[in-house]
N, C-alpha and C positions, 0 to 999 in steps of 0.2 A: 504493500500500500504506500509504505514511505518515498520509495525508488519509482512507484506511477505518477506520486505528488510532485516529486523532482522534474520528472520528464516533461507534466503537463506546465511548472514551471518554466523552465525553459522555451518549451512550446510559446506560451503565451507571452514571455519576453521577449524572443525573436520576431511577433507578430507585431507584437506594441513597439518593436524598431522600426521593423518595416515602414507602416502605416505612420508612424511621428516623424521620420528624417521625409516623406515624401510630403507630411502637411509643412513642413517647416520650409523644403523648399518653395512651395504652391505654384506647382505650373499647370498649364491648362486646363486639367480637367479636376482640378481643384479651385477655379473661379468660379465665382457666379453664386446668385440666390434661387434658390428652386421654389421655394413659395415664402410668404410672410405672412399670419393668422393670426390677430391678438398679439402675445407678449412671446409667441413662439416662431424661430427663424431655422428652417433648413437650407442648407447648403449644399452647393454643388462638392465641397469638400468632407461632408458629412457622407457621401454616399459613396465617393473615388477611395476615401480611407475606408471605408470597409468593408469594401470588396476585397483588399488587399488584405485587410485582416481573416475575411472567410476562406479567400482562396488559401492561405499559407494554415490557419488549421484543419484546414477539410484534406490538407495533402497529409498529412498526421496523424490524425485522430478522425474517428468514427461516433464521437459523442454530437447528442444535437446543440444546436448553439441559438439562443433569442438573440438577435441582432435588432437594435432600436430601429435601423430603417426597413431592412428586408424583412423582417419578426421572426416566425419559428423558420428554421433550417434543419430540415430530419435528419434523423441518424441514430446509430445504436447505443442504449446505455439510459442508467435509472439519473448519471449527473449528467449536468447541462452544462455548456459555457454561457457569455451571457457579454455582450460588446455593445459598448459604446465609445464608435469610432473617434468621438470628438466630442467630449463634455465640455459646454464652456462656447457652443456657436456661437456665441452672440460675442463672446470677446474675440476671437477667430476673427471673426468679419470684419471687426473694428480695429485687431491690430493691438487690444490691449491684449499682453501677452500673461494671461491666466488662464489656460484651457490643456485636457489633457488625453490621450489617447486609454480608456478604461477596458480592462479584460479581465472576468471572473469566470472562475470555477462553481459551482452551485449544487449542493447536493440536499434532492428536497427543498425546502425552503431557507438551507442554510451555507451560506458563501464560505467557501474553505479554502480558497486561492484567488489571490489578485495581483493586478499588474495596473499599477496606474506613471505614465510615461509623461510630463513636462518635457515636449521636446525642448519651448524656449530655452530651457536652465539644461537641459540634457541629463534631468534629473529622473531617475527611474527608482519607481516606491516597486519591491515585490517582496511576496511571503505569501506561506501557507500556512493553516491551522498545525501544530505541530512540528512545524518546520523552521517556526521562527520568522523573523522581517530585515530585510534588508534597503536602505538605501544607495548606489551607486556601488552595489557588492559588500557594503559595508554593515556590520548591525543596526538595529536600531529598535529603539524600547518608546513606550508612551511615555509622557512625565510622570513624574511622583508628585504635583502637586495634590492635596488634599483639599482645597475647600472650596465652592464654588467664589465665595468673594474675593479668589486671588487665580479663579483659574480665568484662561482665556474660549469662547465659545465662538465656532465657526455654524452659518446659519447662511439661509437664503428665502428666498421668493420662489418656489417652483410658478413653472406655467398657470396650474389649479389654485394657485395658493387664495387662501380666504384673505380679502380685503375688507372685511366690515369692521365698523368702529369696535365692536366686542372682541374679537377677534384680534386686532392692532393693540387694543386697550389692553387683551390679557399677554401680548406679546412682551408689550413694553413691561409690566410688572416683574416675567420672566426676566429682563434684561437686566435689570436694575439689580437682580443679584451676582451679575456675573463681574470680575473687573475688568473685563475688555469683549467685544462684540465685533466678528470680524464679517465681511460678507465678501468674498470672491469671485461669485457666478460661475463655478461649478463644483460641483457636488461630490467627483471623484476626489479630488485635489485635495478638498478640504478636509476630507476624511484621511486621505494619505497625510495631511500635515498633524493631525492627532497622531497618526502611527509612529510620525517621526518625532514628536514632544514637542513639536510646535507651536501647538496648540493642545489643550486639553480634554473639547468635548466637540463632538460635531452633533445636532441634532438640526432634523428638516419636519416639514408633514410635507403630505402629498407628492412625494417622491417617487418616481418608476425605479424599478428593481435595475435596472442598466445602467442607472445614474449613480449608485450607491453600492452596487454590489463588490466592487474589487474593493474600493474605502474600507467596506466592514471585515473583509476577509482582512488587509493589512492591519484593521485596529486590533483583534483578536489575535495575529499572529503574532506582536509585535507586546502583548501583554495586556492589552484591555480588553473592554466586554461590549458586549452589540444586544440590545435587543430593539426586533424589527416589531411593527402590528401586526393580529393575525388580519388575514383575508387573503382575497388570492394573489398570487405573486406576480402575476398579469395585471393589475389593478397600483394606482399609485399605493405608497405604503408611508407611515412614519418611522422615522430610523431615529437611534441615540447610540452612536457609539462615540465611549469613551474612556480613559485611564484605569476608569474602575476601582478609584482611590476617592470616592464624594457619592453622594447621593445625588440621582437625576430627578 
């Protein structure tokens, strides 16, 4: 089991090179906006990376894989993988450089291996449940802070996200206990920056499982704890993963 964990490893970090040195250079067929709906932007780059990501593990592995554009991709096996070529579109587009190439392992409802790649910084978050976390080949642990009024929290706005004054109102209460409120625009990253002790908590609502799934695999590997909502893993979800040293 440990020696398939390694393999699919590797696996999914040579895909997440692939697919980030080809968004970072952006040549043709990584221009252009393919559609714009509300607060949600796909990309002709959203679609050219990952093909590249499907195509390099379907030559490998026989596991099926949920891909945020193409969606299910058959194949045999009770785990899934789970890609999200480009977390972070909307900075992509713009040029501010926070977005990150995401690849998870998924077994059942529980993320056991991720790969999240900053091509800008050339920085590669990966680990497996039991395997441990690495950044740039290197270890890497969550913080030991313990309390929330000295830890820092990473958060967003999904697409879904509730904008009503109750809603904002109970947000901000939350806020007010944390010492710092980071907000990135994307959801892989953030979670990877918990892994690394960057930060000490990441939590979202209304998040899709491709947006978060290699994050939580890296928090858990890395020494902290993940719990996701129940409901179907197809359906947005609320995630909290953190240090696992404070109460959420």
């Amino acid at each position: 089991m440990t020696q398939d964990l390694r393999e699919s490893l590797d696996l999914a970090i040579g895909a997440a090179r692939l697919a980030g040195a080809a968004l970072a250079e952006k040549g043709d067929a990584f221009q252009g906006v393919n559609s714009e709906v509300g607060r949600d932007i796909k990309l002709a780059a959203d679609n050219a990376a990952e093909a590249l990501i499907l195509n390099h593990l379907r030559a490998s592995s026989d596991l099926p894989i949920w891909a945020e554009e193409e969606g299910w991709v058959k194949g045999d096996g009770n785990r899934f993988w789970v890609v999200d070529p480009l977390d972070g579109s909307s900075n992509y587009n713009r040029d501010f450089p926070l977005c990150a190439v995401s690849i998870a392992l998924v077994d059942g409802r529980k993320p056991i291996l991720g790969v999240v790649y900053d091509f800008s910084r050339d920085e590669i978050f990966a680990g497996a449940v039991g395997l441990g976390a690495t950044l740039n080949n290197k270890p890497m642990r969550v913080s030991d802070i313990g309390e929330r009024s000295k830890a820092t929290l990473m958060t967003g706005f999904p697409v879904r996200a509730d904008f009503s004054d109750e809603a904002l109102s109970a947000m901000a209460r939350d806020f007010a206990s944390w010492k710092k409120i980071r907000m990135i625009g994307t959801a892989a990253l953030a979670a990877a920056y918990v892994s690394a002790g960057r930060a000490d908590c990441y939590r979202e609502q209304g998040s899709m499982l491709y947006d978060i799934a290699a994050g939580c695999a890296l928090v858990e590997a890395a020494g902290g704890k993940v719990v996701l909502s129940e409901g179907p893993i197809d359906q947005p979800l609320n995630v909290t993963a953190w240090n696992g040293r404070f109460d959420v």
